[in-house]
C-alpha positions as CSV (number, residue, x, y, z in Angstrom):
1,X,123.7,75.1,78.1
2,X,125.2,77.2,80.4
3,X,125.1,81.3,80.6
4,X,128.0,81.5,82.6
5,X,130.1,84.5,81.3
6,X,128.3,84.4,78.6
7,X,126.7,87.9,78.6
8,X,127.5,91.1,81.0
9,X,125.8,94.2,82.2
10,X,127.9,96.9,80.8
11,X,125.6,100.1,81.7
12,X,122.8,101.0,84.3
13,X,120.3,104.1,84.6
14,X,118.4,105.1,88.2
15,X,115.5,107.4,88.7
16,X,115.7,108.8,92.7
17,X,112.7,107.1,94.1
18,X,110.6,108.9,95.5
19,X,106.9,108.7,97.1
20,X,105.2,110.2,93.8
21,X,106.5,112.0,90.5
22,X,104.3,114.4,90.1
23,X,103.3,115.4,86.0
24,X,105.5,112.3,85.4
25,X,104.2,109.4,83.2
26,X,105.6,105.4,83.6
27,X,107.0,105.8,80.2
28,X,108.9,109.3,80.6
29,X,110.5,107.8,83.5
30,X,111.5,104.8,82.0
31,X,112.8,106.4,79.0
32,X,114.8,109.0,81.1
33,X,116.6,106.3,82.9
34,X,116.7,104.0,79.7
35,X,118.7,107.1,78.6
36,X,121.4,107.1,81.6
37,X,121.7,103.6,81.0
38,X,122.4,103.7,77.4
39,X,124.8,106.5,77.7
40,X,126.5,105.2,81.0
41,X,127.3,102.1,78.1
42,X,129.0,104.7,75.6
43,X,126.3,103.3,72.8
44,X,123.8,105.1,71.4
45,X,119.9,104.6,71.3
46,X,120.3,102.8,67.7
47,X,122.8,100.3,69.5
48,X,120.1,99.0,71.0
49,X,118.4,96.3,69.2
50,X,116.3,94.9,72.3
51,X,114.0,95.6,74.7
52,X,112.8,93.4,77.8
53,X,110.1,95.3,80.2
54,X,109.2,94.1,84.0
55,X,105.9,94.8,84.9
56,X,102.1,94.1,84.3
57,X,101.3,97.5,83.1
58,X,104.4,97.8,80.8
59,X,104.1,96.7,77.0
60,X,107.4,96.0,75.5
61,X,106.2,97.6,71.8
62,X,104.5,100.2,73.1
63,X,107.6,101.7,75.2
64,X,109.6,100.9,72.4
65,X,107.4,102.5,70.1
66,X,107.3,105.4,72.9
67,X,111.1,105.5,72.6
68,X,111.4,105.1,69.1
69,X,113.6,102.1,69.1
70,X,114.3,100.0,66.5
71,X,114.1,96.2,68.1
72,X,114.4,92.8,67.0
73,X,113.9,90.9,70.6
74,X,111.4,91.8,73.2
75,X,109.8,90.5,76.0
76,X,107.7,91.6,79.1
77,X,108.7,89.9,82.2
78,X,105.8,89.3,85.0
79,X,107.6,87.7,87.9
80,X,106.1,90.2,90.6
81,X,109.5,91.0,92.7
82,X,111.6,88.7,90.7
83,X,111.3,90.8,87.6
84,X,114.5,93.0,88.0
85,X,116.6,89.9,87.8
86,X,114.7,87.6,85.5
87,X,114.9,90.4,82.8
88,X,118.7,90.1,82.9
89,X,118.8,86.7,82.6
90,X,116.3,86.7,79.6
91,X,118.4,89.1,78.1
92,X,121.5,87.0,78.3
93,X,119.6,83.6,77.2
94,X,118.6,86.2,74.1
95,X,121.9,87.5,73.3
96,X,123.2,84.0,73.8
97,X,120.6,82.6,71.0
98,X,122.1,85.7,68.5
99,X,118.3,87.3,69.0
100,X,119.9,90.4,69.6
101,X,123.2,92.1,70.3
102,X,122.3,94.6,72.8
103,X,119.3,94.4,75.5
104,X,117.8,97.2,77.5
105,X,116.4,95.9,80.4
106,X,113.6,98.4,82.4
107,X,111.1,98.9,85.1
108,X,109.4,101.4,87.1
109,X,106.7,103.5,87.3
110,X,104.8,106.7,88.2
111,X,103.1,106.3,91.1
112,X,99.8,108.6,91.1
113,X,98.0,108.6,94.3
114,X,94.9,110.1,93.1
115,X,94.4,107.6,90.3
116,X,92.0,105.0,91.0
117,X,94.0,101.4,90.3
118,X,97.2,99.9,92.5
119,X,99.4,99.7,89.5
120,X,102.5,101.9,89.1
121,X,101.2,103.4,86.0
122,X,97.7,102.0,85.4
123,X,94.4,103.8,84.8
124,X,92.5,101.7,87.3
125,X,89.1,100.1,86.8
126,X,87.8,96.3,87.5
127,X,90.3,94.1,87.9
128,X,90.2,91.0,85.4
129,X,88.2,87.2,86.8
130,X,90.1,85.3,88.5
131,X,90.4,83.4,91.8
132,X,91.5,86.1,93.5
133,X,88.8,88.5,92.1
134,X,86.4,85.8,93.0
135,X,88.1,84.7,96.6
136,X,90.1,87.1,97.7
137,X,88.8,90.1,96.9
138,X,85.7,90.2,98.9
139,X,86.8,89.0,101.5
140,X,89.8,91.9,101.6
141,X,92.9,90.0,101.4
142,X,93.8,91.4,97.9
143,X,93.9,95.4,99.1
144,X,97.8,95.2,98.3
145,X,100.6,92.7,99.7
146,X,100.3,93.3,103.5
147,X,97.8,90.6,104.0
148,X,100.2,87.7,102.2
149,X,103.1,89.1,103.8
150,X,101.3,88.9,107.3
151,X,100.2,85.5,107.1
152,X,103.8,84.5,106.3
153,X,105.6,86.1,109.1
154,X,103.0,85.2,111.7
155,X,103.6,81.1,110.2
156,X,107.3,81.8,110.3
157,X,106.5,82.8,113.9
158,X,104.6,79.6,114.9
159,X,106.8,77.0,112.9
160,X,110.5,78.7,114.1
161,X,109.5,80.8,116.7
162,X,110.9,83.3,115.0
163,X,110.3,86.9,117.1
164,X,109.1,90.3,116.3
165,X,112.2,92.1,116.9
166,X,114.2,89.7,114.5
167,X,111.6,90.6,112.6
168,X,111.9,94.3,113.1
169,X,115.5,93.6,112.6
170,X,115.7,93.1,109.0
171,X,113.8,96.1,108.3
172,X,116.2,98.5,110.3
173,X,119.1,96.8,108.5
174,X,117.4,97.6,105.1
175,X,117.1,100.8,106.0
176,X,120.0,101.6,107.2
177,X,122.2,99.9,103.8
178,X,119.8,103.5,102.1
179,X,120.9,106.0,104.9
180,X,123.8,107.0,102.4
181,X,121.9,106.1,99.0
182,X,120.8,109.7,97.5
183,X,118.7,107.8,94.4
184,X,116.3,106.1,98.1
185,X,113.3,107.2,98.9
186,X,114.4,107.0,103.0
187,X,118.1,108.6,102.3
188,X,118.9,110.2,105.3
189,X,116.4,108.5,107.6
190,X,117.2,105.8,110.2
191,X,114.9,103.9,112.0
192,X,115.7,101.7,114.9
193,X,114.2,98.3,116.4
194,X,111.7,100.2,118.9
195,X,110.6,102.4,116.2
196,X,109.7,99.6,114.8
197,X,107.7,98.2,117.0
198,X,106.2,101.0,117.8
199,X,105.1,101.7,114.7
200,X,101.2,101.0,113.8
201,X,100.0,97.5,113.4
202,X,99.1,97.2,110.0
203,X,98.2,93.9,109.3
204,X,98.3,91.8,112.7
205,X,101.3,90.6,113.1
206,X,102.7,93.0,110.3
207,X,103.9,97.1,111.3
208,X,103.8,99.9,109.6
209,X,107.5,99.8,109.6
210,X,107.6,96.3,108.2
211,X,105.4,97.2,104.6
212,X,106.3,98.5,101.6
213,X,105.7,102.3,101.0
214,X,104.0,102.7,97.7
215,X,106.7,104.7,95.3
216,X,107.6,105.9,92.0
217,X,111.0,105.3,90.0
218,X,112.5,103.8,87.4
219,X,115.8,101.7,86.8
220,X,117.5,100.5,83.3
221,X,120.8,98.3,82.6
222,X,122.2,97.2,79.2
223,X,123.1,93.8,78.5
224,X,125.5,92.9,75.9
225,X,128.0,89.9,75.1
226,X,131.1,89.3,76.7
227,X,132.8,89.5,73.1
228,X,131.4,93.1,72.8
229,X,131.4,94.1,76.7
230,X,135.7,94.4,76.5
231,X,135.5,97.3,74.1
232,X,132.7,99.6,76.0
233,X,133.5,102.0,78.6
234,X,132.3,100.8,81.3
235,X,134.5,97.7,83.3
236,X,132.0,95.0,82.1
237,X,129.3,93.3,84.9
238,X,129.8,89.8,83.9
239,X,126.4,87.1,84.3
240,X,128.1,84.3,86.2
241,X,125.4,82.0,87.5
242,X,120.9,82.8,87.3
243,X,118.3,79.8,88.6
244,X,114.7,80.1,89.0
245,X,112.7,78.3,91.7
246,X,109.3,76.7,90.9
247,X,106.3,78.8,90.2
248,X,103.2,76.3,91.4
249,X,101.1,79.5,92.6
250,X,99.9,83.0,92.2
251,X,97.8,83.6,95.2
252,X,98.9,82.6,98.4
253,X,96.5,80.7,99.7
254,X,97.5,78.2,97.4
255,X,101.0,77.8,97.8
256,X,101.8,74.9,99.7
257,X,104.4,76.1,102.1
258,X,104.7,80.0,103.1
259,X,107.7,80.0,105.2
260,X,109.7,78.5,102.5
261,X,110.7,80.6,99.2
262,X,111.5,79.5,95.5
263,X,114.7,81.6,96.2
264,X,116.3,78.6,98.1
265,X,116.2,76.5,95.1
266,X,117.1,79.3,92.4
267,X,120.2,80.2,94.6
268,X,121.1,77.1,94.5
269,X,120.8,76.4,90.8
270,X,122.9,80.2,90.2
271,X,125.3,79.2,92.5
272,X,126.0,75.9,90.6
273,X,126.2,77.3,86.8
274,X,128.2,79.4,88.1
275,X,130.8,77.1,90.1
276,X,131.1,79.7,93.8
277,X,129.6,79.2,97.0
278,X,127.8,81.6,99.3
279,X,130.8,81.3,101.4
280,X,132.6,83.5,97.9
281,X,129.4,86.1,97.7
282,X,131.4,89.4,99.9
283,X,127.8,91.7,98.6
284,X,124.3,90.6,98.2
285,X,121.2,92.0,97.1
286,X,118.0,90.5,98.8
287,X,114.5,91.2,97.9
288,X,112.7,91.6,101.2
């Protein structure tokens, strides 16, 4: 079964991001730009009658309980920087299925500097067992992405001879597709290749300019059927094509190839559901 204009986004809700919120909580973000979302869709809150979360430290029940919504589908969706996208699809398979007629889809957080944990909206403490607890952790590979991201680029490096300014390349061009974005946390602020490079080295061969800066936000979009989509206000988003690589590995010492990513076989599966090319995409949105 296909879900190939079977469901469309018919309303989205943005939070600026910024480096911290401050007095802000995870769920009073998300509920502010649930709100935006739900009103940029002409419905009301009681329209709403499901709820999919991304993150680790996000309950579905407990935001909608937080919210006061009324909801006959959730789901939490854990797929690190995939979540954004895998909650729309989940949303579609569910209104597809008749579990619900219109999905929120959320994430964020409130980024607190001063709290303790590396979660968006976590209280901190002892992270649970696990082989990265166990293997990582000691050893300091698990203080944040940097380290998985490092070992990538500098096999990307050796294998394709791949070089620092393409490198620095891609992170200029992301910066500079925010220059005009108000909601970014770098409107405004151009970098260029030798900033780059002359930036800090972080995590040999990894720069400051090349990592993620930690930040707070918070993003919503409805989901609704095609059927219902036509009569909303909005000019309805419609789900064409989704695909998911394979997930064989959490920590990345264990994946079996690091230069090559699951997105190469989910674009391929989304591009074939939904019958275009990349030669037909004219904008795309890449996760770095």
């Amino acid at each position: 079964m296909s879900l190939r204009g079977a469901a469309a986004i018919v309303g989205i809700g943005e939070i600026p991001t910024r480096r911290t919120h401050p007095g802000r909580t995870t769920h009073s973000l998300l509920t502010e730009a649930s709100r935006l979302a739900i009103s940029d869709a002409g419905l009301r809150k009681k329209d709403i009658d499901g709820l999919v979360t991304c993150g680790t430290d996000i309950a579905p029940m407990d935001l909608a309980e937080y919210m006061r919504l009324e909801v006959t589908f959730s789901e939490g969706v854990t797929q690190y920087g995939a979540s954004g996208t895998q909650s729309i699809v989940i949303a579609a398979a569910a209104i597809q299925a008749g579990l619900a007629n219109n999905v929120l889809c959320v994430m964020g957080g409130a980024r607190d500097p001063d709290a303790p944990g590396l979660g968006s909206g976590s209280e901190g403490g002892p992270a649970p067992a696990s082989k990265a607890t166990e293997f990582e952790a000691p050893f300091g590979p698990a203080a944040g992405a940097n380290t998985g991201y490092a070992l990538m680029k500098q096999r990307h490096m050796h294998e394709y001879g791949t070089t620092d300014e393409q490198f620095a390349r891609i992170a200029v061009n992301q910066r500079f597709n925010a220059l005009t974005n108000e909601n970014a946390v770098f409107h405004g602020q151009p970098i260029t290749v030798d900033d780059v490079l002359e930036s800090r080295m972080v995590n040999d061969p990894l720069r400051l300019l090349e990592c993620v800066m930690p930040c707070a936000g918070a993003s919503a979009a409805v989901v609704t059927s095609a059927g219902r989509a036509k009569d909303l206000r909005r000019r309805p988003v419609y789900i064409l094509g989704a695909g998911a690589g394979a997930s064989d590995h959490d920590a990345i010492w264990q994946a079996p190839d690091i230069t090559t990513t699951p997105v190469k076989a989910a674009a391929s599966k989304a591009y074939e559901m939904s019958g275009y090319g990349p030669k037909d995409v004219q904008f795309a949105q890449v996760y770095d």
